[in-house]
N, C-alpha and C positions, 0 to 999 in steps of 0.2 A: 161575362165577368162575374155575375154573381155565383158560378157556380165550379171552380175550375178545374179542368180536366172532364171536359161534356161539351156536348155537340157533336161536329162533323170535325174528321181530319180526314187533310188529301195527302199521300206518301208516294213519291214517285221512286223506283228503283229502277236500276240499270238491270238491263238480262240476266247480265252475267253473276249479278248478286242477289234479285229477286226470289229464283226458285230453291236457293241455297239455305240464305237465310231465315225467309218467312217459317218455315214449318217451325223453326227453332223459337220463335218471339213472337207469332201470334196467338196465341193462348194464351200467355203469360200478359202479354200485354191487353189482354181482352176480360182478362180474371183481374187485372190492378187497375184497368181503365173502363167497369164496364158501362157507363156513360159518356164515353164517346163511340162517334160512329166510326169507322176506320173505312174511308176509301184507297184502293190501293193502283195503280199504277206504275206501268212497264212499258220503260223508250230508252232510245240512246241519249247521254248524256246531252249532248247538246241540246235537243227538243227538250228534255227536263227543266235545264238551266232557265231556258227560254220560258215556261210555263208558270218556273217560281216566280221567275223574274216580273214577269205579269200577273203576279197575284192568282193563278191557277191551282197553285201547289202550294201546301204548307211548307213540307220539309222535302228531303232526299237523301236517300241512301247512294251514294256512288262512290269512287275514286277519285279522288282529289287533284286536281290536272290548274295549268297552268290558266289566269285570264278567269278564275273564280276570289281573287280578291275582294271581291266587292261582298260576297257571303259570305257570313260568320260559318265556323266549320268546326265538328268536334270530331275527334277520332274516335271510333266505335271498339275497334279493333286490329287486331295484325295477322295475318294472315301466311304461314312461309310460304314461299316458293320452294321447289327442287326442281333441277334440271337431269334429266336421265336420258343417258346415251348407252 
């Protein structure tokens, strides 16, 4: 508290958005954050859920699914889809 934005953060990401995203926002957040530690973390949404939920995990990156009411949620981004046949 006295100091904030410092310590330890735990970040859990789903597969399918971890190796995506990180290269793009770890450095950037490592140059505006550099007093925190950043632990990072890779599971399926559910084991995540499960980990916040017990105090394991600070935050989480995933896709927002049904039965996550209970977490506060911010949209990061949009991403499109295309379908090609």
């Amino acid at each position: 508290f006295a100091e904030p934005m410092s310590g330890e953060i735990h970040i859990g990401f789903i597969p399918t958005v971890g190796p995506y995203l990180l290269p793009h926002i770890i450095q950037d957040l490592r140059e505006h954050f550099p007093k925190l530690e950043f632990y990072l973390y890779e599971h399926q949404t559910q084991v995540l859920l499960k980990r916040l939920e017990e105090g394991e995990l600070d935050c989480l990156v995933l896709a927002e699914l049904e039965g996550m009411e209970g977490f506060g949620a911010i949209p990061l981004y949009q991403e499109p889809m295309w379908l090609a046949v």
